[in-house]
N, C-alpha and C positions, 0 to 999 in steps of 0.2 A: 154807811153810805156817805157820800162826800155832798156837799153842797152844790150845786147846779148852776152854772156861771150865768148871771143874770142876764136876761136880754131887756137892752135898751129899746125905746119909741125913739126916733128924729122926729117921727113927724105923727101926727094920729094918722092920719091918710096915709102911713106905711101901708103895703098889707104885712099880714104877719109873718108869709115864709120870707120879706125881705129886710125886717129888723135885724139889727146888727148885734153880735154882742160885745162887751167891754173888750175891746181886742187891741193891746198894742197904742194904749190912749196912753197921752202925757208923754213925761218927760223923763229917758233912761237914767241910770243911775251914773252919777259925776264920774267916778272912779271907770266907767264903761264908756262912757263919751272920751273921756282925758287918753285911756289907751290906745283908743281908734285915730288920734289925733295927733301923729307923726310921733317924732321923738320927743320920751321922756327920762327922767331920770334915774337912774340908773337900779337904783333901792324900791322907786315904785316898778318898774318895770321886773325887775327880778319878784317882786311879789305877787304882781300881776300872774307869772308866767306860772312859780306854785299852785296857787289858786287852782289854774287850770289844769295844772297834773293833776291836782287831787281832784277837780271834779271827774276828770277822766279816767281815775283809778274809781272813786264811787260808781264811775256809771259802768265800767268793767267787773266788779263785784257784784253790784244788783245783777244785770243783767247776764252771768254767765251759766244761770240754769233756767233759761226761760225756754228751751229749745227752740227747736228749727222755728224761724219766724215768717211770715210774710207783712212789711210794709203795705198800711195803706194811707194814702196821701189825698188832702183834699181839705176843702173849708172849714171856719170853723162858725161860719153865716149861716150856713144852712139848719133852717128846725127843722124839728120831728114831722113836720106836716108836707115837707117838700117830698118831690121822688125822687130825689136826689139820696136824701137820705136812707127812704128807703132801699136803693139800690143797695147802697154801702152796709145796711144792717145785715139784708142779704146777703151779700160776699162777705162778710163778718162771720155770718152763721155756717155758710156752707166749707169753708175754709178752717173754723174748728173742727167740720163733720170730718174733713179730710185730715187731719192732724194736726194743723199749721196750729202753733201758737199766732195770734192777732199781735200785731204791734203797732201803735201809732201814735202821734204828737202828744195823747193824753189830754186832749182840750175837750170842747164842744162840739156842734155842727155833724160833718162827716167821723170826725174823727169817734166820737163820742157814738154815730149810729155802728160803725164798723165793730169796736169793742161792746158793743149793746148782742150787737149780734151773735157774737164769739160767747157773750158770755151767757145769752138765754140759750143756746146750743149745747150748752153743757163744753166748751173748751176754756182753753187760757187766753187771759186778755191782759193784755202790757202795756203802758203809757210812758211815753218819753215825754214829762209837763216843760213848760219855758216858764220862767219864771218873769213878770211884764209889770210895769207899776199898777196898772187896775191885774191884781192878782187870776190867772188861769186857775183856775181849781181843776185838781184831776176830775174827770167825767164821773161819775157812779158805777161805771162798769170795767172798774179794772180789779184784777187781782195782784198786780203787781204794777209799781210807779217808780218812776225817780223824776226828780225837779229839777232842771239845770238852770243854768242864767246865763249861759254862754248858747248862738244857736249853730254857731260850727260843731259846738262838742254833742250837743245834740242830733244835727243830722248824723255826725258818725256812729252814733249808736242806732239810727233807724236804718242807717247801714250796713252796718259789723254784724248783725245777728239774722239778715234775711236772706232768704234763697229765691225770694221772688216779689214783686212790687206791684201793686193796683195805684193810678193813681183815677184818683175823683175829679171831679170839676174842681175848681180851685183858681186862687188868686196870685199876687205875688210868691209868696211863699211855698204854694205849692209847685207853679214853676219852677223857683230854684233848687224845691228839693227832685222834680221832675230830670231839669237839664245838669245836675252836678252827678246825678245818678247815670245818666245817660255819657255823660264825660268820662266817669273813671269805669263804664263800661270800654266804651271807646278806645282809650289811655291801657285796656287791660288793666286796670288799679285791682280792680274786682273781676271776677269771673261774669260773662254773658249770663247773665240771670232773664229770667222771663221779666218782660212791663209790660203790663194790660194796662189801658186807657177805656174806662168804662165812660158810654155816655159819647153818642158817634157826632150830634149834633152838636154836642157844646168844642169836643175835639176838631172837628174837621177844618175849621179855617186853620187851625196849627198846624195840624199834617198835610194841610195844601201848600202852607209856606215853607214848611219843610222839602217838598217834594219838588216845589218848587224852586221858589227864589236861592235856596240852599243850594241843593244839587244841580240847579242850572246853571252857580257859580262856582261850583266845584267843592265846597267850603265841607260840606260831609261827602261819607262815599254812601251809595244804597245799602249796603246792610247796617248801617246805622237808624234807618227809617225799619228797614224789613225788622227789624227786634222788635218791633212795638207793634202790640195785636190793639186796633180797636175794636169797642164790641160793645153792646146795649145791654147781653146777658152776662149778669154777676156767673151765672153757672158755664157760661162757657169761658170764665175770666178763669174761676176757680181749676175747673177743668186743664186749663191747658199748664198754669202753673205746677198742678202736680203734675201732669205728664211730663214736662219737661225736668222739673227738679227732679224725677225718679229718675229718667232716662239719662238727664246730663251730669248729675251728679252724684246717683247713686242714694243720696236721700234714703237713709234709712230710719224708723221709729222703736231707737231702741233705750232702754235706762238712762236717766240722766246722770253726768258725772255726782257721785257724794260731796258735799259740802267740807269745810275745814273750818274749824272755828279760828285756828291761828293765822287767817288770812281776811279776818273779818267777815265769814260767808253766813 
């Protein structure tokens, strides 16, 4: 069992579902600032770019027998005490019941109740960690992790391996993993995968602006809205993701490819 990312007090008068935890505090790593920062020379910049093959090839190795996955997205704020999270432990459990391997950030909050869930259900539970100067410790319920430090290389992998997406309440980050998912469906990058947005009250002013300001200025078309079910119930979340992954893409539950030791597996 891994260590449990601690959660901080701001204030005593927090209450408790609204303490934060170590998330994303201080100051990135020099080498990670200096990249992001126009052009460099020529020697760092080609090592830079290594780096990132190889985390990309680590995280293509870890994760190619983790089968059919479903992404779930969402905070890493939320404790065990919210219903927030219960929701997400719930679509965690019911979504191992249906075969889905769990996959998600590997944090805390949501992320942390979803694989809780996957794994008291008796499924598989997967964790893509970020690696952050107050260290993310993988959650306790994974069976399978990788760490990155890059978070492009990391959404690609909460991407590459899933047939369908829940996402949670959530903050900046889960936005961006929201609307990049919703982009290379858009773009065809990816195949029309199922997105449930659980949780109608905290979604709704987003799909008003969407339905609105968006499509009033032409800037999406309606079935870019129509793809995304919202919904209150984990079980009609889980539900529709297998209907649709069976139906659209054939989704079958069969042997996982064998391993190769000459390719590091």
């Amino acid at each position: 069992m891994h260590q449990q990312t601690q959660i901080i007090e701001s204030h005593p008068a927090v209450p408790k579902r609204l303490r934060l935890p170590e998330w994303g505090k201080g100051k990135p790593k020099p080498e990670q600032v200096q990249f992001l920062q126009g052009p460099q020379p020529r020697g760092f910049e080609l090592f830079a770019a290594l780096r990132i093959f190889a985390e990309l090839i680590r995280g293509f190795r870890t994760l190619h027998f983790v089968g059919p996955c479903v992404t779930v997205f969402g905070s890493a704020r939320f404790t065990d005490d919210h219903p927030y999270y219960k929701w997400a432990c719930d679509a965690g459990a019911q979504l191992a019941r249906a075969g889905f391997t769990v996959m998600t950030g590997g944090g805390p909050g949501i992320m942390e109740a979803a694989n809780r869930g996957a794994k008291e259900a008796g499924g598989y539970s997967v964790g893509c960690n970020i690696k952050l100067l107050h260290e993310q410790q993988p959650n306790a319920y994974l069976d399978r992790w990788i760490t990155f430090n890059h978070f492009y290389v990391r959404k690609l992998m909460l991407v590459k391996y899933s047939y369908g997406f829940i996402a949670m309440p959530g903050g900046f980050g889960t936005l961006d993993e929201i609307f990049e998912t919703l982009v290379l469906m858009q773009t065809q990058k990816i195949a029309d995968f199922p997105l449930v947005f659980i949780g109608r009250e905290f979604w709704l002013p987003l799909m008003d602006f969407l339905r609105g300001e968006l499509l009033n200025e032409r800037t999406i078309d309606p079935c870019d809205v129509e793809r995304i079910l919202v919904t209150d119930s984990p079980q009609e979340a889980v539900e529709f993701i297998t209907r649709t992954a069976m139906a659209r893409f054939g989704l079958k539950y069969g042997p996982r490819p064998k391993r190769h030791w000459f390719l590091w597996e």
